[in-house]
C-alpha positions in Angstrom: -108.8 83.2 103.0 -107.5 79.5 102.8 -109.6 78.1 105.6 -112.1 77.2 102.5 -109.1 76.3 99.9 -109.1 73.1 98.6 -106.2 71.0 100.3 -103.6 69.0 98.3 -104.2 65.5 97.4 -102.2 62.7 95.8 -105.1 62.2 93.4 -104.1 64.9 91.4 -100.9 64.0 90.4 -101.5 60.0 89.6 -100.6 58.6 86.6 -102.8 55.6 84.5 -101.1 52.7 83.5 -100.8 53.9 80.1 -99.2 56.7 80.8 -96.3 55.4 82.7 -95.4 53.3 79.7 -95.6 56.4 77.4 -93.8 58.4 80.0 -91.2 55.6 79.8 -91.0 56.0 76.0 -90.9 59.6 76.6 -87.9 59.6 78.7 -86.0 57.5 76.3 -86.0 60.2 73.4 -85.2 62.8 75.8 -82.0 61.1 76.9 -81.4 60.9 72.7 -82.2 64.2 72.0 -80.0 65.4 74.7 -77.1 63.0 73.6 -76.8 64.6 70.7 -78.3 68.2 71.5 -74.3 69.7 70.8 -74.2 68.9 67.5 -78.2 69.9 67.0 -77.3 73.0 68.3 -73.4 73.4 67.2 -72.4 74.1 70.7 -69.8 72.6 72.5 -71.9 71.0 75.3 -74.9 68.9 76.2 -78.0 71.5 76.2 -81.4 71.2 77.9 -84.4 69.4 75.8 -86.6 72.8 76.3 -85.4 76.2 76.5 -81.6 75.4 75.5 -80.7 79.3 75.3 -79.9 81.0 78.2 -80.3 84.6 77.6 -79.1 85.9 80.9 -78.2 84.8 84.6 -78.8 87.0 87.5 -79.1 87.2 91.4 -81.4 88.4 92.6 -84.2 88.8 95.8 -87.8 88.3 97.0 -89.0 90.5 99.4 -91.6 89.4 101.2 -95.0 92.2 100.8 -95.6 93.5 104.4 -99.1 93.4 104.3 -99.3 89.9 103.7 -102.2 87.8 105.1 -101.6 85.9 108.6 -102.5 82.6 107.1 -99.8 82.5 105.0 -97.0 83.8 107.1 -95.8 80.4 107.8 -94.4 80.2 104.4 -92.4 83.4 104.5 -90.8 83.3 107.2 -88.1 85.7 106.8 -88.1 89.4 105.3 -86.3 88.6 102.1 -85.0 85.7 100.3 -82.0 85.0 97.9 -82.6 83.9 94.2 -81.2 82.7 91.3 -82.8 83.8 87.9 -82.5 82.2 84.1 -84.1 83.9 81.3 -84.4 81.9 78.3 -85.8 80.8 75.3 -88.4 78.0 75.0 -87.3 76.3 71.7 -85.6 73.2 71.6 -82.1 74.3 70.2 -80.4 77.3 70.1 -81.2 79.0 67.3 -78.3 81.5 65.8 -78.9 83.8 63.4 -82.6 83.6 63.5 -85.2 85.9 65.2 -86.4 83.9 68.5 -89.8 82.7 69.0 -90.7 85.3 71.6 -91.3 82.5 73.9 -89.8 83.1 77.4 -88.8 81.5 80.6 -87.9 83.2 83.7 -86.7 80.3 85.9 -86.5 81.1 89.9 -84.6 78.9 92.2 -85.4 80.4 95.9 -82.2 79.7 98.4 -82.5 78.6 102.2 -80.6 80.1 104.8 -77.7 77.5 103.7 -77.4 78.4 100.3 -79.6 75.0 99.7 -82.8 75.2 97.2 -85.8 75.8 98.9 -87.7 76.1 96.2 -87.9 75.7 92.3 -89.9 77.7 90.1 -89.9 77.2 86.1 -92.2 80.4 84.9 -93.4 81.1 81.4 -94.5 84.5 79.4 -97.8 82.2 78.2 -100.2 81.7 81.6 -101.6 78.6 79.8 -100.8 75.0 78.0 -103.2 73.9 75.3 -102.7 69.9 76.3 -104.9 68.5 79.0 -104.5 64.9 78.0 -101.0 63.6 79.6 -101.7 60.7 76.7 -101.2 63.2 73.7 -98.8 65.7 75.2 -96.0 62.8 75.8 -96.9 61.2 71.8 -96.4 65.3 70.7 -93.0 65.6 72.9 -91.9 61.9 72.0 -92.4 62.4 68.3 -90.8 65.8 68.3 -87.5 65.4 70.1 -87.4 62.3 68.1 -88.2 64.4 64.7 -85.7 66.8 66.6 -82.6 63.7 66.2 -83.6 63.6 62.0 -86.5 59.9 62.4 -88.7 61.0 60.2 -91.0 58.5 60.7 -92.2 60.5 63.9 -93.6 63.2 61.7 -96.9 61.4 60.9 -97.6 60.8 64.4 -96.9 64.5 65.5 -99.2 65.6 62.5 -102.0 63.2 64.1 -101.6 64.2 68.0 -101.6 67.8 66.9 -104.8 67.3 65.4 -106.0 66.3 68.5 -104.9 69.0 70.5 -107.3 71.6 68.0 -110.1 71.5 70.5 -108.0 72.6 73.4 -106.9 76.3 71.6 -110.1 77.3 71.4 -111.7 78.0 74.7 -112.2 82.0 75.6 -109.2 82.2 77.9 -107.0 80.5 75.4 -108.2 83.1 72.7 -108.1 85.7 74.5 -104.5 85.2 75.7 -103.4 84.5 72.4 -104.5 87.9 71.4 -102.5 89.2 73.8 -99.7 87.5 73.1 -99.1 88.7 69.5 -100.1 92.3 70.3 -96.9 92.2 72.6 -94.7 89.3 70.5 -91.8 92.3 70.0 -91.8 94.0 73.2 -88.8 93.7 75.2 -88.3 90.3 77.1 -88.4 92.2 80.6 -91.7 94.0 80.1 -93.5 90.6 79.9 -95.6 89.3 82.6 -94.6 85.8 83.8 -96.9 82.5 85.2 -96.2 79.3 86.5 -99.1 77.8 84.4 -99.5 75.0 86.5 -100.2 74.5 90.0 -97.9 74.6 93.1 -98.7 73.2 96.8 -98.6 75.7 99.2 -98.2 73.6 102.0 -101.7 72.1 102.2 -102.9 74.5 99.6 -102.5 74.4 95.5 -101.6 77.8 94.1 -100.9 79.4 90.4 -98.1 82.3 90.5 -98.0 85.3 88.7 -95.2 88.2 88.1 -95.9 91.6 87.0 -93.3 93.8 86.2 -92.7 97.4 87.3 -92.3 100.3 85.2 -90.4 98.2 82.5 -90.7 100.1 78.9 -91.7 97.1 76.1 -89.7 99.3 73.7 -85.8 98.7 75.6 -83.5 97.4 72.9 -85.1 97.8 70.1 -83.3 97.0 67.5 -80.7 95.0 69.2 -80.3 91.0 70.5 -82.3 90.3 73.4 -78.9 89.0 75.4 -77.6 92.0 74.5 -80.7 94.5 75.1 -80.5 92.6 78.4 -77.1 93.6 79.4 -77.8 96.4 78.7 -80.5 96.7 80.4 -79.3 95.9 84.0 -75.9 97.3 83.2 -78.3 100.8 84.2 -81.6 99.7 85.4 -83.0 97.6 88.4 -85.8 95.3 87.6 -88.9 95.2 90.0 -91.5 92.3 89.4 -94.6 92.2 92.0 -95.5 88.9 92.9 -98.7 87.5 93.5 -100.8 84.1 93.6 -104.1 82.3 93.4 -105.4 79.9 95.5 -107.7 77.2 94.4 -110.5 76.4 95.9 -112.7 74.3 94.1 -111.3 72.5 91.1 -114.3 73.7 88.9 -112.9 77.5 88.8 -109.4 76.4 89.2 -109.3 72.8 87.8 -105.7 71.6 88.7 -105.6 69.5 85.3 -107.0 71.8 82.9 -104.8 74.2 81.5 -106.1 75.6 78.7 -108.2 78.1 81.1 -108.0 80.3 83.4 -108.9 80.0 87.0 -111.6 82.4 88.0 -113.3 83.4 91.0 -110.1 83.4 93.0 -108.3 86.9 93.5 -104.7 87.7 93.0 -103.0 88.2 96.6 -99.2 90.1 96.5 -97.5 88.0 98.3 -94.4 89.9 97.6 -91.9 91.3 94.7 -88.6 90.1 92.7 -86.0 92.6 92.6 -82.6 92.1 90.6 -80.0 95.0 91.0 -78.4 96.3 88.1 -75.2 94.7 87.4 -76.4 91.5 89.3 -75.9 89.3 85.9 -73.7 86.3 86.2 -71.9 84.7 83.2 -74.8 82.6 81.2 -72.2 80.4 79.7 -69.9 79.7 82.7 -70.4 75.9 83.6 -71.8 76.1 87.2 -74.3 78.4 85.6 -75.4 76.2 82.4 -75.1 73.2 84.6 -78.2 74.9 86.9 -81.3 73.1 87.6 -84.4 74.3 88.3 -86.5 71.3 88.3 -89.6 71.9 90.6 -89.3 68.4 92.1 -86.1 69.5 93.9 -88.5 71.8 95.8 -89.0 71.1 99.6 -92.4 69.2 99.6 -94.5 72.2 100.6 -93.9 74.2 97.7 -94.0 70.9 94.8 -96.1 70.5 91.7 -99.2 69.4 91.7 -101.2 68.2 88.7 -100.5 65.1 86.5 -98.9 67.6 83.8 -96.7 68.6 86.3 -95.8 65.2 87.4 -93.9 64.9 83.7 -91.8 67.5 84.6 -90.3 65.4 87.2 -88.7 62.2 85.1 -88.3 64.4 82.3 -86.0 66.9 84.6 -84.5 64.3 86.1 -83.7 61.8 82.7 -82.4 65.1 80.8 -80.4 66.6 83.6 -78.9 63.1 84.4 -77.4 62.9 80.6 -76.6 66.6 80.5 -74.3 65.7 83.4 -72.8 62.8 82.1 -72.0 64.3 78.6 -71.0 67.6 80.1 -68.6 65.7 82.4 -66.7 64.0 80.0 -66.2 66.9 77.2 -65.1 69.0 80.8 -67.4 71.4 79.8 -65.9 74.8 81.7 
């Protein structure tokens, strides 16, 4: 199966000139938007610059799929391994008293034998990114955290990259995902399917990630909060998600830097499943538990991003976890 894969190279993940400088710039809002992300979103700590609301913490495990293929045994090399899950919400502050974009994150940090992270994995309700040009996605973020922190003056430029980006939203698998995604915009948070858009080494190998979930009904909680529809939720339930991945093997069905399609031509392979007990949820706003980070770079190197998308994710962790620290610190955020 991965004796024809297309093994990991640097290549993938190298940045221009240019877009070191903007990455630079980049990094300099995020640190402003995060200084003042309290009072942006009338909490009493420093919040993340993307998905800022926790909706839940939980433990939880991956059980490795018994049937899983020889080649990849290597990587899973134990029967079941201990996680810690975030579900969240996308948007930049926490909203209050406003219906949530029903954009999701279900962040997975995978635990070594020591208790150590083995392995980061930020995962998204959306399988795609309609920004392929690492030039216009940091103008886009830059302008909107600093729009986010009340300069004005960035709204021009966000207007102007976002033209840009038109082209991108319009390819079949973009459209037809999109589709999808409003048919299902008020099911319940756990019933969604979850991706790690980009790719991920696998060892010498570059992979995409998928969860399904099992037996979840969309319709949970109607009616209610989504923290609270998910309290109660695993206050009676266990949650099952089956997990699976693609590997690439030639960057023309699964480009590595494209993510505004879908990679085809490469099946899905269970690899294993997610399962949270009930009563497994931890206490979203205790400080150990805000203070989490599941930035991918802190993965061991077999299991890091690849892709020059991906490489962002790595200052911009790092910059915005950094201040969240320091602010957090000296309010003694507990």
């Amino acid at each position: 199966m991965t004796d024809h894969a297309l093994k990991y190279n640097r290549a993938f993940d190298e940045l221009t000139d240019e877009e070191r400088k903007l990455l630079e710039i980049n990094k300099k809002s995020i640190a402003d938007f995060v200084e003042q992300s309290s009072s942006l979103s009338d909490v009493h700590y420093a919040t993340r610059n993307a998905h800022a609301k926790t909706y839940a913490v939980a433990e939880g495990q991956f059980i490795v799929n018994k049937d899983i293929p020889d080649e990849l045994i290597s990587f899973f090399d134990k029967e079941k391994f201990d996680l810690i899950i975030r579900f969240s919400n996308a948007h930049l502050k926490i909203q209050r008293n406003k219906r949530d974009i029903p954009a999701y994150g279900f962040s997975v940090k995978i635990k070594d034998e020591t208790g150590g992270t083995l392995a980061n994995y930020p995962l998204v309700n959306f399988p795609l990114f309609p920004i392929n040009s690492v030039s216009t996605f940091l103008k886009i973020f830059t302008s909107v955290n600093r729009l986010m922190t009340k300069k004005l003056s960035s709204l021009l430029p966000l207007i102007i990259q976002s033209l840009k980006t038109l082209p991108s939203f319009f390819t079949l698998s973009f459209m037809k995902n999109t589709l999808q995604f409003i048919r299902k915009r008020k099911d319940f948070i756990l019933s969604f399917g979850y991706f790690s858009v980009g790719a991920y080494r696998l060892g010498e190998n570059m992979i995409k990630i998928k969860l399904k979930p099992v037996g979840i009904d969309k319709d949970f909680g109607k009616g209610t909060s989504i923290k609270e529809s998910m309290t109660g939720y695993f206050a009676s339930h266990n949650y099952t998600a089956e997990v699976f991945i693609q590997v690439c093997y030639n960057i023309q069905d699964q480009p590595i830097n494209r993510l505004n399609v879908e990679w085809k031509n490469s099946p899905f392979i269970k690899v294993g499943e997610i399962k949270i007990e009930k009563n497994s949820l931890l206490n979203p706003n205790a400080c150990e538990n805000e203070m989490l980070s599941f930035n991918p770079f802190e993965s061991k190197s077999l299991f890091q991003p690849v892709g020059k998308i991906q490489k962002l994710r790595d200052e911009a962790y790092k910059v915005s976890m950094q201040t969240r620290l320091k602010i957090n610190k000296l309010l003694k955020y507990k």
